[in-house]
N, C-alpha and C positions, 0 to 999 in steps of 0.2 A: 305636301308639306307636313312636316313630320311637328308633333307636339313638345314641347319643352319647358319644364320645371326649374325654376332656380330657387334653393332650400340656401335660408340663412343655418339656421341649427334650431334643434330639436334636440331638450335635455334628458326627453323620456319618449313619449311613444308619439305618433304623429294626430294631429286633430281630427277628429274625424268629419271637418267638412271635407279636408284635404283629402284622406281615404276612400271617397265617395268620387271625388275626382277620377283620383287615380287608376277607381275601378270600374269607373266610365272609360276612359282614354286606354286603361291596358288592354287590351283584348287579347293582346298574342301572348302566351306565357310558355313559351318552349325555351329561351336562355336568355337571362340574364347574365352582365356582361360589367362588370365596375373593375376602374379603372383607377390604382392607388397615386394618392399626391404625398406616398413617402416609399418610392417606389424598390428605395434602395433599403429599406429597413428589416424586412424579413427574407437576407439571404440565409438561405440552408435551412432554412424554419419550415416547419408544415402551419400554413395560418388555417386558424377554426373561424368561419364562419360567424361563429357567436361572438367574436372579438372586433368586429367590423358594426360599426353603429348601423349602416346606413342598411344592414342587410340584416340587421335588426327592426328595423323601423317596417320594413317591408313583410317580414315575417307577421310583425303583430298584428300588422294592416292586412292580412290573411292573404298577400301576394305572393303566392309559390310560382315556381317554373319548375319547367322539367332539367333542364341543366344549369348549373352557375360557373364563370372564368371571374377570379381576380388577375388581372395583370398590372404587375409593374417586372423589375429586372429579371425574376427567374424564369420567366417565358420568353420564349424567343419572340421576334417580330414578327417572324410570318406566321406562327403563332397565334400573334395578338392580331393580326391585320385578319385574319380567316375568321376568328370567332366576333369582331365587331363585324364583321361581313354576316353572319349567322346569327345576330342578336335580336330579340323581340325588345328589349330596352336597354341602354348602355347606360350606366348611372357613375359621373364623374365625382369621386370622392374628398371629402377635405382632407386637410392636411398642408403640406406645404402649395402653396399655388405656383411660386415659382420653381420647384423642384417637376411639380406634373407639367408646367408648358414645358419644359427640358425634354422631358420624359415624351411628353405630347408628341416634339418636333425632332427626337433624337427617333422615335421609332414609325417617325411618319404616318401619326393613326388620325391627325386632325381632317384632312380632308375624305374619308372612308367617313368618320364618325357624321360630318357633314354631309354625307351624300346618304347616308342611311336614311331606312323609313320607320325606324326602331323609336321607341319614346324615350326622348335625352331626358335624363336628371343629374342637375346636377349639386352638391351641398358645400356652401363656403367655398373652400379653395376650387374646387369642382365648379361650382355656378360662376363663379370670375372668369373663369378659363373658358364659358362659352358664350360670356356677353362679348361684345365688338373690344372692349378694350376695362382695364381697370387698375387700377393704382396702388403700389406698394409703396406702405410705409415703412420706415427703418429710424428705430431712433439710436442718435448718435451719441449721446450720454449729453447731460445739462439740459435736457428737454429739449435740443436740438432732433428734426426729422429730416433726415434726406427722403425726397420721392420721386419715385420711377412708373411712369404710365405702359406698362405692357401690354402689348394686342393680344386679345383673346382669339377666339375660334370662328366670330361671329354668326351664329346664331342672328339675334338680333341684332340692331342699329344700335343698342345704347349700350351705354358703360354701366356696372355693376358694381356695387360694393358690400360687404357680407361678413362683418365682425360683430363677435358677438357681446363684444367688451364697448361697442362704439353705437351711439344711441343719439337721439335728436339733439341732445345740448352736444356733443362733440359736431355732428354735421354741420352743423349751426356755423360751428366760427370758421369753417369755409376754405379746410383744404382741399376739398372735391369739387370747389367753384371754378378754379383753371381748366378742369378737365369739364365741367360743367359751360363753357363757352365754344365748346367743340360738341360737344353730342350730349342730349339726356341722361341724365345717372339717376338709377334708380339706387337708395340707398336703403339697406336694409337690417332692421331691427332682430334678433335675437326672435325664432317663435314666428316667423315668418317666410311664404311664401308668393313667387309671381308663375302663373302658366301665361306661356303664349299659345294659344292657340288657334290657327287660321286668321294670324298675323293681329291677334287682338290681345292685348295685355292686360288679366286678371288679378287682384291682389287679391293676398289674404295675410291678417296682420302687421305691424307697423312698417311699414314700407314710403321713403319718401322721394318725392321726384324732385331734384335738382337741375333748375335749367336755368341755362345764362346768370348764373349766379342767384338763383333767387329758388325757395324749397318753402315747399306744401307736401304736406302730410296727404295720403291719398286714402280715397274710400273704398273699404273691403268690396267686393265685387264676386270672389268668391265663396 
């Protein structure tokens, strides 16, 4: 059973109880492997590395590999299905969330990403996309939201939420309580992380569990 990170965001460099983790669980560091949620945005570009948060965050936390793949459109599929096949960690990126399950399901990498023994990480749009299911909001002007519950990757049993604009008083008045009558939602504060590992569920900063409609605040554990 492979390890798994779901990262709210990170404005600057990663905590370092969380880098302490991370360098427990990574052991294998020959390639890393992130996977873009704006997949379609750097055609014809060379992207640098340094412009990518999430391989920032890795760097400061003194996680090198021997090789790195960004994919999204400019790699082919077989491509992209060879190098998550070769990954010591695939780290699923934010960005749009519903542009990467597209991207996810147009290039067939979700069940490869699942069968791997590589350490998933994944941030925002990324971390939605490998709980069991997680909810888009759309707002339609007048403060009107339409919402759409899309199935993730399933990783876990529960549903995930991961905005960084969205905090206890918003969870509160309970549009995540519908999807909360169906499965667990973990929902998650800006500055925060869950590992599962060996099916056991870690927090670390504001992180809250909504179940059957009713939300507690949960205790760091990491």
């Amino acid at each position: 059973m492979s390890t798994h990170y779901y990262f709210s965001w990170f404005n600057d460099c990663l905590p370092e109880r969380l880098v302490k983790c991370l360098h427990e669980d990574i052991q294998d560091r020959q390639s890393l492997v992130m996977i873009s949620a704006r997949p379609s945005n750097y055609e014809g570009e060379q992207i640098s590395l340094d412009d990518i948060s999430e391989w920032t965050w890795l760097h400061q936390a003194n996680i090198a590999f021997d090789e790195y793949h960004y994919i999204d459109y400019r790699m082919q599929s077989e491509e992209a299905r060879q190098c998550i096949q070769n990954a010591s960690v695939i780290f699923l990126c934010g960005g749009d969330p519903v542009l990467q399950n597209v991207f996810l399901e147009e290039y067939e990498l979700s069940d490869l990403i699942k069968s791997s023994n590589a350490v998933i990480l994944g941030a925002s749009a990324g971390a939605l996309n490998m709980a069991a299911k997680w909810l888009s909001l759309v707002n339609t002007g007048h403060e009107a939201e339409t919402s759409t519950v899309y199935d993730g990757m399933g990783f876990d049993s529960f549903a995930y939420e991961s905005h960084s604009k969205r905090d206890h008083a918003t969870f509160v008045q309970g549009y995540l309580f519908p999807l909360s009558e169906e499965m667990d939602v973990y929902a998650a504060e800006q500055e925060s992380a869950i590992r599962v590992k060996d099916g056991r569920v870690e927090i670390m900063g504001p992180v809250y569990l909504i179940s059957r409609s009713k939300i507690q605040k949960l205790v760091e554990t990491l």
